[in-house]
Structure formats: C-alpha cells, structure tokens
BALOBA-1460 file (C-alpha; in Angstrom, 3 decimals):
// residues 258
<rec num="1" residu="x" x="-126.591" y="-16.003" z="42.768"/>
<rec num="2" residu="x" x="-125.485" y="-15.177" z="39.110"/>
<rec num="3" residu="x" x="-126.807" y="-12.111" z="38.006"/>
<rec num="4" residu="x" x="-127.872" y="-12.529" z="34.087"/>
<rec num="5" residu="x" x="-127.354" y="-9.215" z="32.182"/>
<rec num="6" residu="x" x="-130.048" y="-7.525" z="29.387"/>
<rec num="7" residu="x" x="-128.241" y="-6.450" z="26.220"/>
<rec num="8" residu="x" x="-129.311" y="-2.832" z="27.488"/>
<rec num="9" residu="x" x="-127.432" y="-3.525" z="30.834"/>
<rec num="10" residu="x" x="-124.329" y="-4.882" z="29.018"/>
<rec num="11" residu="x" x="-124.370" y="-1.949" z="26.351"/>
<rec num="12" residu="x" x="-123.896" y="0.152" z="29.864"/>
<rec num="13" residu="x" x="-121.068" y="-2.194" z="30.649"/>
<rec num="14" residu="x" x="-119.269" y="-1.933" z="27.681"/>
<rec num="15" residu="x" x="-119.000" y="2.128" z="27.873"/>
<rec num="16" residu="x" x="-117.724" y="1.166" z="31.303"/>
<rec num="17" residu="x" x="-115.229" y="-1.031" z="30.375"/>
<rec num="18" residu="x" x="-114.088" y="1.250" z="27.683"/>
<rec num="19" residu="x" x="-113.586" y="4.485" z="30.218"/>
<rec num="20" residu="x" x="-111.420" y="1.904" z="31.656"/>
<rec num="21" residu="x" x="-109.640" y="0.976" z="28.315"/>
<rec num="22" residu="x" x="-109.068" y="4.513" z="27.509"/>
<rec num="23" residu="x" x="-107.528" y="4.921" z="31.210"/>
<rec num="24" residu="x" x="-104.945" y="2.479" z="30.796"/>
<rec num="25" residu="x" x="-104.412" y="4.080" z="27.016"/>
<rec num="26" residu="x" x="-103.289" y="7.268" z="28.850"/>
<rec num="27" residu="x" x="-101.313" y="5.827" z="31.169"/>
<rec num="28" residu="x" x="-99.627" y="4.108" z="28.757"/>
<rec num="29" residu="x" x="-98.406" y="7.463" z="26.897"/>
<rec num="30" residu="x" x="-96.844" y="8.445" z="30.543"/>
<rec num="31" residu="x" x="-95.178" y="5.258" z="31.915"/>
<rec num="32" residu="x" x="-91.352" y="5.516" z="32.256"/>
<rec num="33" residu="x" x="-88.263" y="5.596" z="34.721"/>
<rec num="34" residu="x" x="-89.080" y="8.590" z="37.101"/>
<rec num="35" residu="x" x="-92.652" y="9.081" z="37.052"/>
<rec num="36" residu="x" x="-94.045" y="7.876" z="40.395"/>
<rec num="37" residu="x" x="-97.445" y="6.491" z="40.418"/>
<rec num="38" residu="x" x="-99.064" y="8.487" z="42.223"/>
<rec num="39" residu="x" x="-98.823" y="10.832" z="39.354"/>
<rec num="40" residu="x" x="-100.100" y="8.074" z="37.091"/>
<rec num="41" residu="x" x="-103.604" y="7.643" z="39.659"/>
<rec num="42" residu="x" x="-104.155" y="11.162" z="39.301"/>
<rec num="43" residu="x" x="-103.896" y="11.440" z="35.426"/>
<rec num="44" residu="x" x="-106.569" y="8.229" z="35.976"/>
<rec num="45" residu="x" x="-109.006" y="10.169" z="38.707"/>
<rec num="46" residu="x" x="-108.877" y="13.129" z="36.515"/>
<rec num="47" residu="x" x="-109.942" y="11.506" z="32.875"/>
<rec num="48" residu="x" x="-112.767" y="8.836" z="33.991"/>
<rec num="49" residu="x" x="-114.271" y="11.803" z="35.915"/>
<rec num="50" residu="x" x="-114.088" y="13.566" z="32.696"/>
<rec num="51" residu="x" x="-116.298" y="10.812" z="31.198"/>
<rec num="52" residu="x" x="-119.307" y="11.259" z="33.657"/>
<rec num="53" residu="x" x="-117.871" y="8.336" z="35.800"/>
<rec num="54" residu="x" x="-116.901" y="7.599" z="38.779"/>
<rec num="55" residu="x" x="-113.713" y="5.889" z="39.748"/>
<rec num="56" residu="x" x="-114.858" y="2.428" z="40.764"/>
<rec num="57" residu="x" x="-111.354" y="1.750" z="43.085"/>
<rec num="58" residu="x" x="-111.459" y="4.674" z="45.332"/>
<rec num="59" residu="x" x="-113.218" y="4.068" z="48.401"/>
<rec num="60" residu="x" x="-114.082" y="0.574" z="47.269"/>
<rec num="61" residu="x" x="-113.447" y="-1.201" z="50.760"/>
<rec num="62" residu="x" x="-111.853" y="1.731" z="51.647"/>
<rec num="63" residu="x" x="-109.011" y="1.848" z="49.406"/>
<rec num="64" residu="x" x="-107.302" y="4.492" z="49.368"/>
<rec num="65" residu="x" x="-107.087" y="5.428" z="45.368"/>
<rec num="66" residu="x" x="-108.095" y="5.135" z="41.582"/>
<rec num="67" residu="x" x="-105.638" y="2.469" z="40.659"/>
<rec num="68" residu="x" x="-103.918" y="-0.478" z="41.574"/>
<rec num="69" residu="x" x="-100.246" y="-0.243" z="40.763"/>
<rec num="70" residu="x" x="-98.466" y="-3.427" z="41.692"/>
<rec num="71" residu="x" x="-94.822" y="-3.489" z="40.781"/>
<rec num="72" residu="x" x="-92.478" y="-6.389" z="40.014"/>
<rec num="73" residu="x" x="-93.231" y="-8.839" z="42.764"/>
<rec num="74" residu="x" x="-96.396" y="-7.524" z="43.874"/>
<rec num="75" residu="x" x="-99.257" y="-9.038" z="42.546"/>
<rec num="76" residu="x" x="-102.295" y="-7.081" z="42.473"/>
<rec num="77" residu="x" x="-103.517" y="-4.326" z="45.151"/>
<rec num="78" residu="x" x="-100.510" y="-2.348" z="45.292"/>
<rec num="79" residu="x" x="-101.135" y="1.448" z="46.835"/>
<rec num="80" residu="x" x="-99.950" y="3.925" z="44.602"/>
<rec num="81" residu="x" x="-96.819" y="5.848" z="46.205"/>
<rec num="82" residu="x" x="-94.576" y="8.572" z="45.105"/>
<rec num="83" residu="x" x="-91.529" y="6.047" z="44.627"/>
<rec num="84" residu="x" x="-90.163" y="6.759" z="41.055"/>
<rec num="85" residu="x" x="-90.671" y="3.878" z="38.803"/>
<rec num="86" residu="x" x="-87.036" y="2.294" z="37.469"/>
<rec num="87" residu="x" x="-85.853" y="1.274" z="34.343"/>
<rec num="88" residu="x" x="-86.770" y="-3.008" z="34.436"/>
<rec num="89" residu="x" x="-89.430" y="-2.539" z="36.011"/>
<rec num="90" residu="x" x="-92.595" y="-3.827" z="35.508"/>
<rec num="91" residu="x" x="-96.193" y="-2.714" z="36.651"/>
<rec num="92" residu="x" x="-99.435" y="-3.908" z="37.111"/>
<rec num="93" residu="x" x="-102.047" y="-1.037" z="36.553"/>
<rec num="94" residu="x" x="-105.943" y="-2.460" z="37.263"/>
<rec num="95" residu="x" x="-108.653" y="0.315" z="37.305"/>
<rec num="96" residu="x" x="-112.420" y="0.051" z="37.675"/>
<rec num="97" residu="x" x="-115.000" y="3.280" z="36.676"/>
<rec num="98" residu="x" x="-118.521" y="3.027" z="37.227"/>
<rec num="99" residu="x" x="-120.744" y="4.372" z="34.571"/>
<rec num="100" residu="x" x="-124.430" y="4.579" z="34.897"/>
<rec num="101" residu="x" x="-124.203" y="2.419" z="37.949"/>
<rec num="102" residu="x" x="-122.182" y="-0.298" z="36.306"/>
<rec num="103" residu="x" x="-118.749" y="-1.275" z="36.900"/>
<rec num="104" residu="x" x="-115.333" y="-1.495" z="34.018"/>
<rec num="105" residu="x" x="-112.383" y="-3.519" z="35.905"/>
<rec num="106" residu="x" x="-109.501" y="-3.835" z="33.494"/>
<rec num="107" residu="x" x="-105.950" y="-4.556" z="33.972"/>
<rec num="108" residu="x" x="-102.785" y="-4.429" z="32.344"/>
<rec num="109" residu="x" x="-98.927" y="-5.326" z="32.877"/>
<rec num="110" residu="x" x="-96.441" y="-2.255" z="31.719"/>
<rec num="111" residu="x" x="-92.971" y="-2.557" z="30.897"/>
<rec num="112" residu="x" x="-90.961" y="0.438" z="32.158"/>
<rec num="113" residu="x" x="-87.493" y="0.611" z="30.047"/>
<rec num="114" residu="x" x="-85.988" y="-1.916" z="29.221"/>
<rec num="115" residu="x" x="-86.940" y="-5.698" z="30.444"/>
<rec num="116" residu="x" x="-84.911" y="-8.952" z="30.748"/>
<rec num="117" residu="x" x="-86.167" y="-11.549" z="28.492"/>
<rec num="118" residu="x" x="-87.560" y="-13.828" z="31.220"/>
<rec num="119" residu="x" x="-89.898" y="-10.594" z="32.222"/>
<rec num="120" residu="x" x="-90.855" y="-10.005" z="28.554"/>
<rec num="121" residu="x" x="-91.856" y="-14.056" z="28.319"/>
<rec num="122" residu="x" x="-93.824" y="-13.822" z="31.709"/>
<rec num="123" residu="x" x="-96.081" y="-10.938" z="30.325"/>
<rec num="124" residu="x" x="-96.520" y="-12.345" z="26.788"/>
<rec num="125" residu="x" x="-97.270" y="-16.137" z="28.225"/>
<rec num="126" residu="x" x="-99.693" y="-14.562" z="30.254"/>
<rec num="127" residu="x" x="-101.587" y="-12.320" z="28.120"/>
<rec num="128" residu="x" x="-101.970" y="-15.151" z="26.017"/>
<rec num="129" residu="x" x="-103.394" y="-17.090" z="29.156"/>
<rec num="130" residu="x" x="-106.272" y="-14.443" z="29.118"/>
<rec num="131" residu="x" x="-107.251" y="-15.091" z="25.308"/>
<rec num="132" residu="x" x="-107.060" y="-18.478" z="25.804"/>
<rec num="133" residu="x" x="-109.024" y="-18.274" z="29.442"/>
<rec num="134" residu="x" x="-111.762" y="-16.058" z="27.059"/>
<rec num="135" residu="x" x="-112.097" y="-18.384" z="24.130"/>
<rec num="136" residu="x" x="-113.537" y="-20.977" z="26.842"/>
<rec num="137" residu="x" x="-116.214" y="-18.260" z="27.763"/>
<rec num="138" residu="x" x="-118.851" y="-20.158" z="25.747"/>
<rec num="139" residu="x" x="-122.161" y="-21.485" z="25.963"/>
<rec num="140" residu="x" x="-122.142" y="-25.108" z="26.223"/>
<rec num="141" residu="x" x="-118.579" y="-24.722" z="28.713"/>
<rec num="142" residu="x" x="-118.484" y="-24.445" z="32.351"/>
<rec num="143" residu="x" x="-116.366" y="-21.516" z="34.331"/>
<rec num="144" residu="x" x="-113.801" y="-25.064" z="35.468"/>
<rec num="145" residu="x" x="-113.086" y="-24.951" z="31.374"/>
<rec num="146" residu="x" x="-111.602" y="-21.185" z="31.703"/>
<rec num="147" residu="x" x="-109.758" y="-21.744" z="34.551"/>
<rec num="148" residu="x" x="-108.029" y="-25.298" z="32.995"/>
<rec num="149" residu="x" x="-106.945" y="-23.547" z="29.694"/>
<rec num="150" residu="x" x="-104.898" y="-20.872" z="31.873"/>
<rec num="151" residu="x" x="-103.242" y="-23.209" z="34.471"/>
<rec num="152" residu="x" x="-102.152" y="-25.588" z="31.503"/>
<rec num="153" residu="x" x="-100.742" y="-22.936" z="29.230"/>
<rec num="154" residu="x" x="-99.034" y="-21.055" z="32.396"/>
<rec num="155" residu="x" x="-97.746" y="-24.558" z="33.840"/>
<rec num="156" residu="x" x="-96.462" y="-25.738" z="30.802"/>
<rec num="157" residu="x" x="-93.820" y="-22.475" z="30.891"/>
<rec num="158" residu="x" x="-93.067" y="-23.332" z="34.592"/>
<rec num="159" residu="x" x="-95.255" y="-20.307" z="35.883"/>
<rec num="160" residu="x" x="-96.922" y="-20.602" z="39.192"/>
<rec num="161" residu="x" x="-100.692" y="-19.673" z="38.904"/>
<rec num="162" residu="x" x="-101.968" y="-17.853" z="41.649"/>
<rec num="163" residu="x" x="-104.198" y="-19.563" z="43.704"/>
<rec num="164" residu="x" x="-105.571" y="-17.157" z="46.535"/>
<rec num="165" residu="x" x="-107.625" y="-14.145" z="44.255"/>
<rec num="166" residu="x" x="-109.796" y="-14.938" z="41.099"/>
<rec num="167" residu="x" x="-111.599" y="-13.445" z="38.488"/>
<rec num="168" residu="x" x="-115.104" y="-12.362" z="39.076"/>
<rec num="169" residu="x" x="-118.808" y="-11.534" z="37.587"/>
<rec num="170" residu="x" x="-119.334" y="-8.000" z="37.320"/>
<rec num="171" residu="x" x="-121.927" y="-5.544" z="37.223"/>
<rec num="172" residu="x" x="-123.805" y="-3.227" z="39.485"/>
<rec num="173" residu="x" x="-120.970" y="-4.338" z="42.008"/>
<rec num="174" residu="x" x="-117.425" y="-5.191" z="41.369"/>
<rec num="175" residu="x" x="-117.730" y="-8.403" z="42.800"/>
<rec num="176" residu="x" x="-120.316" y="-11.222" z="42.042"/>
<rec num="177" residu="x" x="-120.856" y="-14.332" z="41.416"/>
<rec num="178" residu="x" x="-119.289" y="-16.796" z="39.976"/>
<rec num="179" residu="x" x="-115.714" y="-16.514" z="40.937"/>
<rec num="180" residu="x" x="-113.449" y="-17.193" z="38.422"/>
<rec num="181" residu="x" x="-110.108" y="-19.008" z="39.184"/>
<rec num="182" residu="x" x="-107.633" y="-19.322" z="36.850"/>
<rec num="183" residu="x" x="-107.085" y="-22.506" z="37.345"/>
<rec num="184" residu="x" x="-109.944" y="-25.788" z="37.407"/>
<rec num="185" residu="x" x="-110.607" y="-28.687" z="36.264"/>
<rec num="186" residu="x" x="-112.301" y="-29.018" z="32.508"/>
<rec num="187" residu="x" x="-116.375" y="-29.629" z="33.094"/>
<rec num="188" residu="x" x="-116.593" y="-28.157" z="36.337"/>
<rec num="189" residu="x" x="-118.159" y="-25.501" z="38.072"/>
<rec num="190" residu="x" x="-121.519" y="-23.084" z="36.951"/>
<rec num="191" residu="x" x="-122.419" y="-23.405" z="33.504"/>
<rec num="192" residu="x" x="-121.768" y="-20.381" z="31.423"/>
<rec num="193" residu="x" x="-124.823" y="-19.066" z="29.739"/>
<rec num="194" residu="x" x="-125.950" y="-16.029" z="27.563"/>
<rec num="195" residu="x" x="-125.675" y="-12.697" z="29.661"/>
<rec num="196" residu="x" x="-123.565" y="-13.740" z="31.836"/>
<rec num="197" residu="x" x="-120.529" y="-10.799" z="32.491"/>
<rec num="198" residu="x" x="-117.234" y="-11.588" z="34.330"/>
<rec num="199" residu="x" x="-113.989" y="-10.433" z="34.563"/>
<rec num="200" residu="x" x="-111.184" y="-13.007" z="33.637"/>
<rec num="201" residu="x" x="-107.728" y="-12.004" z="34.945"/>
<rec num="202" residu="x" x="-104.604" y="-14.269" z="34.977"/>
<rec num="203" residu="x" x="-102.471" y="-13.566" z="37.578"/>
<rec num="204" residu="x" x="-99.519" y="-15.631" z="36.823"/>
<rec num="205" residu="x" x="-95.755" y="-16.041" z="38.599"/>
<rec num="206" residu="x" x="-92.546" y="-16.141" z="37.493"/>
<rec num="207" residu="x" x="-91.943" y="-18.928" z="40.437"/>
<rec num="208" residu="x" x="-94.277" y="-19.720" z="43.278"/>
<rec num="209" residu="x" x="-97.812" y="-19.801" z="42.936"/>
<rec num="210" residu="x" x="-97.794" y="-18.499" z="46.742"/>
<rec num="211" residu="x" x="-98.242" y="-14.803" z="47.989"/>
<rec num="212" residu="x" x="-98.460" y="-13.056" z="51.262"/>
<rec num="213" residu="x" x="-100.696" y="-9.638" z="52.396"/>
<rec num="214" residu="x" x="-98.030" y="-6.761" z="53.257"/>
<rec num="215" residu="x" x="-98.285" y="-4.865" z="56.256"/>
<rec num="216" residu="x" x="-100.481" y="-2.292" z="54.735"/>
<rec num="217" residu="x" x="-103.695" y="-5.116" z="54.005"/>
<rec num="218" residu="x" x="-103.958" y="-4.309" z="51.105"/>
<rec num="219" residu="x" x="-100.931" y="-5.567" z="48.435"/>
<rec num="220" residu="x" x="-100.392" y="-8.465" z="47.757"/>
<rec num="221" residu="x" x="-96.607" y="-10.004" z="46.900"/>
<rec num="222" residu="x" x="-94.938" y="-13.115" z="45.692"/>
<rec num="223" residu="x" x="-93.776" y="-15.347" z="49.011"/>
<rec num="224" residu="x" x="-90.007" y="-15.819" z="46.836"/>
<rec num="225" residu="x" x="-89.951" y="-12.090" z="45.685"/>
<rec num="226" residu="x" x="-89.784" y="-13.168" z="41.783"/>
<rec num="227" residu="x" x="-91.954" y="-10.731" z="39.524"/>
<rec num="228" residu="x" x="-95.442" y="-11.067" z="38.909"/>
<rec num="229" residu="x" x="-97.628" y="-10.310" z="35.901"/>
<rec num="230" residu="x" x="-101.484" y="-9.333" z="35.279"/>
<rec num="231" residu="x" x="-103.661" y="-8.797" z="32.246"/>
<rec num="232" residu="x" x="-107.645" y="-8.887" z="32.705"/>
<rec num="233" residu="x" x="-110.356" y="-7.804" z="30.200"/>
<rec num="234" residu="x" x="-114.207" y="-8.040" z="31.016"/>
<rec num="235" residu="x" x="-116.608" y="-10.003" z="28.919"/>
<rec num="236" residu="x" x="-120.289" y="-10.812" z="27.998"/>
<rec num="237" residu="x" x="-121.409" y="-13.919" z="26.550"/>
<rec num="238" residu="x" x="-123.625" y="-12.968" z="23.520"/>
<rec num="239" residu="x" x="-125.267" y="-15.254" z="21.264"/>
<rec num="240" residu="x" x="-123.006" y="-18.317" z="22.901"/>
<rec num="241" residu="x" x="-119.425" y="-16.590" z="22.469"/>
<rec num="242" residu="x" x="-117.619" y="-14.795" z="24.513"/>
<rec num="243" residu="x" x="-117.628" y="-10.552" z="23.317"/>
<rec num="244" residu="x" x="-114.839" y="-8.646" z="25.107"/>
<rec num="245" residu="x" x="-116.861" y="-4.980" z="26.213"/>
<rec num="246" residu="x" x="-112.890" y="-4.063" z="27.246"/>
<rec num="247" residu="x" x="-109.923" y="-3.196" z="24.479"/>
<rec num="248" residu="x" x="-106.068" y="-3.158" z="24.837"/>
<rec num="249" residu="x" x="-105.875" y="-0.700" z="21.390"/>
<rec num="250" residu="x" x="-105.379" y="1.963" z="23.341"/>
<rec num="251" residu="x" x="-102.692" y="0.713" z="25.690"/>
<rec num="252" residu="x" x="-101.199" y="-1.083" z="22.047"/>
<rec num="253" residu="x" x="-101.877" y="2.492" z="20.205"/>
<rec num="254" residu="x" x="-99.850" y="4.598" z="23.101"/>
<rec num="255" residu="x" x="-97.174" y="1.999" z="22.984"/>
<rec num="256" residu="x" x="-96.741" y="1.922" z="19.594"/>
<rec num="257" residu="x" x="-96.328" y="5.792" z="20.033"/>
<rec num="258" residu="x" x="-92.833" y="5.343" z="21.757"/>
C-alpha cells in the first residue's frame, strides 16, 4: 500500500532529507587518498546527531554503521572499513537520518584524486539518469515512465542498469511502497499522484548489469569487477511535479572548495 504524504508530513521530510544533504556536504570537504572511511561514518554519526536526528543506517537490519561506502566495483551496501581510500578511486556514500520520525536517504558518487575519463563519463551519464528519472515524477505518468527514461539514457552509453535493488517510497520507514526500478517500460506500473514521496536512485555499470552479495551479506559488487556509480535524491510530488526535498549544493559547494 502507497502511503500518500500531508504537506505537513513532507515539510518533516524535507528537513530530513536536508540533514542528509548537509552530511554528504561534509564529507565532501574530507574525501581524499588516505582517509579511510570509517573516519568519514564517524564525521556522519557525529553531525546528523548534532541536528536532533538519528542516523537512519545504523542498526537498520542490523547494519553495522551510518553510511554506506561502496567503492569502485561495489555497488551499494558497502561496510565502512579502515582501508585508506586511493587516488582513482571512486565512492559511493548513501546516508539516511531520521528526523521527527521520518526518514532522508540520499546518495552520492565521489571522485577521490584523479579519475580516468571513462570513470568521470560513468558518474556524469548517471547523474544525469537521476534528473531525467525525476522529470518523469509527474502526475499524469506512471513509476514504468521513471524507470524507461534511466535505462534508455544509461543503455544508449553502453552502461548496464542494475537490475536486482530499486528505488523506493519513503517515509516513516525507509522502505515502502512502490518500488522504483530504474528501468520499465513507459505506461506501466502505479500511477504517480500528489503526495506521493520516493527515493529515485540510478545505480548504473560501467559493464554488466549483474552483481553478486559478498561474503559479509551485506555489499553488493559488480559480477565483472568494472566500477560502479550511484546518485539518489528523494522527492515529493506537489501540485503534479516532481519537488526534490534533497540538494547536491552542498556536496557541489565543498567541491568547488578544492
């Protein structure tokens, strides 16, 4: 059942989200070769508990931490270790807070150093698969319509969409209905209608659309071992269009910064 949201409930999402946004702004500042990230999830722990949250990650099925850090090949679900990070490297950082009872899950892809080209096209095709995945978050569309606009642009650069984990609706839980693939067929699925909140998150390949669980149940890798990139933002649909309660200006500000 899809939960429907008030515009006092999504107000309380939005301040969520933004904890979240603010997260990943600070990480940002601190990403390079030789911090491990484990120092990164406690810089994260620390600030949204700052903010009257709660981390929304730790303990969530029992993991064991604040954020997701999934490097290179891993997809998403990666437990943060004390590893160093490496110049080329990239990382997947996805963090959830609860405020108020009400759950921010927002993701971004880092670069640490310097990139190859083919990395630096992965991340940019597929942060461009999330605003076009968004702009198809309107009244009048159905959730197949987001999930067709992100396989075609990610398939038309050769990418493999990943098949096996999907976006979600989001509130007082982290996970509710509708799932949201990123991939579909235009017309189908539940029809998207005012107050409805999900979270829309591309995870796209540089080769094979498959992946495999690691040993530790909870990360998730690439079966050929190519990289792996994630961007997710969560949104409300307000008056028809889609409104995005999460930012990337403070990952962009930080960035800028270097």
């Amino acid at each position: 059942m899809i939960i429907y949201k008030t515009p006092e409930e999504i107000e309380i999402m939005r301040e969520a989200a933004q904890i979240v946004s603010r997260t990943l702004g600070l990480i940002a500042a601190e990403i390079k070769p030789g911090v491990t990230p484990l120092q990164l999830d406690k810089i994260a722990e620390d600030y949204i508990r700052s903010q009257n949250a709660i981390p929304g990650f730790l303990g969530l099925y029992d993991f064991p931490n604040t954020l997701c850090i999934s490097v290179n090949e891993q997809v998403v679900h990666g437990i943060p270790t004390d590893t160093p990070l490496k110049n080329g490297d990239i990382i997947s950082v996805d963090c959830g807070s609860i405020y108020e009872g009400y759950y921010g899950d927002h993701a971004y892809t880092f670069e640490v150093g310097e990139v190859k080209p083919e990395i630096k096209k992965l991340l940019q095709v597929t942060k461009e698969c999330l605003d076009l995945g968004i702009a198809e978050a309107k009244t009048g569309n159905r959730i197949g319509d987001i999930g067709f606009a992100i396989q075609q642009h990610a398939e038309k650069h050769g990418y493999g969409v990943v098949r096996d984990l999907v976006g979600h609706g989001l509130g007082k839980t982290m996970h509710e209905e509708p799932q949201v693939p990123n991939y579909g067929r235009r017309g189908r699925g539940k029809k998207i209608q005012n107050g409805l909140t999900i979270a829309i998150e591309p995870m796209i390949n540089l080769g094979t659309e498959r992946v495999v669980q690691l040993d530790d149940n909870w990360t998730i890798v690439t079966e050929d071992g190519l990289p792996s990139a994630h961007f997710e933002h969560d949104i409300a649909i307000i008056d028809g269009k889609p409104e995005i309660l999460s930012t990337f200006k403070y990952v962009e500000e930080a960035l800028a910064k270097k």
